[in-house]
C-alpha positions as CSV (number, residue, x, y, z in Angstrom):
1,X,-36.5,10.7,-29.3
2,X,-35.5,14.5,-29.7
3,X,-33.4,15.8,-27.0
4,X,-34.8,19.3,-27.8
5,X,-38.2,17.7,-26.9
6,X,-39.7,18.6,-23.7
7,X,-40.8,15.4,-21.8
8,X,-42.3,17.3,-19.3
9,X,-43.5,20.8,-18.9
10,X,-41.9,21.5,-15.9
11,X,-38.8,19.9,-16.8
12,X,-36.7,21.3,-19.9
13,X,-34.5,19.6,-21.9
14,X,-31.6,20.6,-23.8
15,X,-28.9,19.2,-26.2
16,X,-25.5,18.9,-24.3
17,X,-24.2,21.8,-27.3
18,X,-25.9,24.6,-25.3
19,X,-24.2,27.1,-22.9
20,X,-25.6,26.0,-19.3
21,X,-27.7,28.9,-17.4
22,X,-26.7,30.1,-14.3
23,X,-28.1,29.0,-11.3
24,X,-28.4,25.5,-13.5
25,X,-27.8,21.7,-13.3
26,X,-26.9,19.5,-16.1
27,X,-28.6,16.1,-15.1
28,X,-28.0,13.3,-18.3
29,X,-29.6,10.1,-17.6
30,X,-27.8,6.4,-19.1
31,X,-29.5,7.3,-22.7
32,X,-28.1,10.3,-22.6
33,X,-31.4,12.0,-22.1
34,X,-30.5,15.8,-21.0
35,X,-32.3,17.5,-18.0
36,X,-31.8,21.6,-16.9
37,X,-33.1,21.9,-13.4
38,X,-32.6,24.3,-10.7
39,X,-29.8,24.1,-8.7
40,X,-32.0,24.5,-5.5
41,X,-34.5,21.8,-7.0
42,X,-31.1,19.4,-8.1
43,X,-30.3,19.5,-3.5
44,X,-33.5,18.3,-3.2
45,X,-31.1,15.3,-4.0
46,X,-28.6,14.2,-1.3
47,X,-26.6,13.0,-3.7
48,X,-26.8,15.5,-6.1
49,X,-26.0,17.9,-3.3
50,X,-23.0,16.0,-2.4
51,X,-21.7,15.8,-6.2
52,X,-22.2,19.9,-6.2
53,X,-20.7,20.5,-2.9
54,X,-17.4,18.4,-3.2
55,X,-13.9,19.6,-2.9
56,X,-11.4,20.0,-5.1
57,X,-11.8,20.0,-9.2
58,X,-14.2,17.2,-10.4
59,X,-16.4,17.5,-13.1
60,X,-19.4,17.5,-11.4
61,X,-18.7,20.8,-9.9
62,X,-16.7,22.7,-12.4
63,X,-19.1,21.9,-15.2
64,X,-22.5,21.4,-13.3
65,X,-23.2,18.3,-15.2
66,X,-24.0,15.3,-13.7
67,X,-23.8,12.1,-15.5
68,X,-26.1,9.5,-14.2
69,X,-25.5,6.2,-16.2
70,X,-27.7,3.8,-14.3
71,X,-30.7,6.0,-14.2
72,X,-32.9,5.9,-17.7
73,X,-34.0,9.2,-19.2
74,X,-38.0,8.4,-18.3
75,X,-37.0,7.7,-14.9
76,X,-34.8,10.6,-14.4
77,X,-37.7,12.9,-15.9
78,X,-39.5,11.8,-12.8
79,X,-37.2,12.5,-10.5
80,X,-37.2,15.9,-11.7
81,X,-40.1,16.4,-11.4
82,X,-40.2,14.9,-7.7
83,X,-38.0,17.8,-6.8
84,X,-39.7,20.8,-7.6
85,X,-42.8,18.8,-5.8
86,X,-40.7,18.5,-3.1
87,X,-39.8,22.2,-2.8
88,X,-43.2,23.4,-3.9
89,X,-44.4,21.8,-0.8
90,X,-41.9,21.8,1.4
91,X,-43.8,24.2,3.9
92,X,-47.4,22.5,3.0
93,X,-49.4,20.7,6.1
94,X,-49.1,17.5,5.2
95,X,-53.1,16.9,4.5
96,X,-52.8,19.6,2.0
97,X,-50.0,18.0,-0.3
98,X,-51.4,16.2,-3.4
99,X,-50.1,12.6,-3.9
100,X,-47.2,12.3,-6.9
101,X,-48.6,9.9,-9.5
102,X,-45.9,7.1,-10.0
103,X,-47.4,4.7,-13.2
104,X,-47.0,1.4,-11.8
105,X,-44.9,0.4,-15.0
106,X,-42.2,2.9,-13.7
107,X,-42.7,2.1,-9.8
108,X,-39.3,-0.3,-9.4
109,X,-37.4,1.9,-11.8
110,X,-37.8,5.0,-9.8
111,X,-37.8,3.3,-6.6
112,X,-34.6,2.3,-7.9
113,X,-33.3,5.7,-9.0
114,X,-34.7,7.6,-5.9
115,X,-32.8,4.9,-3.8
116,X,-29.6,6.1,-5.3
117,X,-30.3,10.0,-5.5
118,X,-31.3,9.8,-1.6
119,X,-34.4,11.5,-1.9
């Protein structure tokens, strides 16, 4: 699979060679998959938020790039996509907000991965 592909259009990709944006997480799933998200959209994520947020000099928030080995690249491409939902309708009523499709073939997996990302 190409990491210049997109896998989704709301979520770009990018090969880890590129300069990273400002106002831009680095998110690289276990097959070393590479997702550019929003910061805001990344703290959708309480513990992406907390990765950002720590003191002192760690990688995570010198580089803004967050390495997240147990969480597969398909997987990860839906949790990105969970979080600009998320922020899209943040302010919606709650009768107005369209379900987010989860294929049942990916259900545990993500379950799995949003467990860990605290979302």
């Amino acid at each position: 699979m190409d990491l210049d592909s997109s896998l989704n259009n709301n979520v770009p990709t990018t090969s880890s060679a590129q300069p990273l944006p400002e106002g831009k997480v680095k998110l690289v799933s276990g097959d070393g998959l590479v997702f550019i998200v929003d910061e805001d959209a990344a703290r959708v994520s309480t513990t992406l938020r907390g990765m950002l947020d720590s003191e002192g000099d760690f990688t995570e928030t010198t580089s803004r790039t967050i390495h997240l080995r147990e969480i597969s690249g398909r997987a990860l491409e839906r949790c990105c996509s969970y979080f600009y939902y998320k922020m899209q309708y943040s302010t919606t009523p709650s009768r107005a907000i369209p379900q987010f499709e989860v294929a049942p073939e990916l259900a545990l997996e993500l379950l799995m991965a949003s467990n860990y990302l605290d979302m």
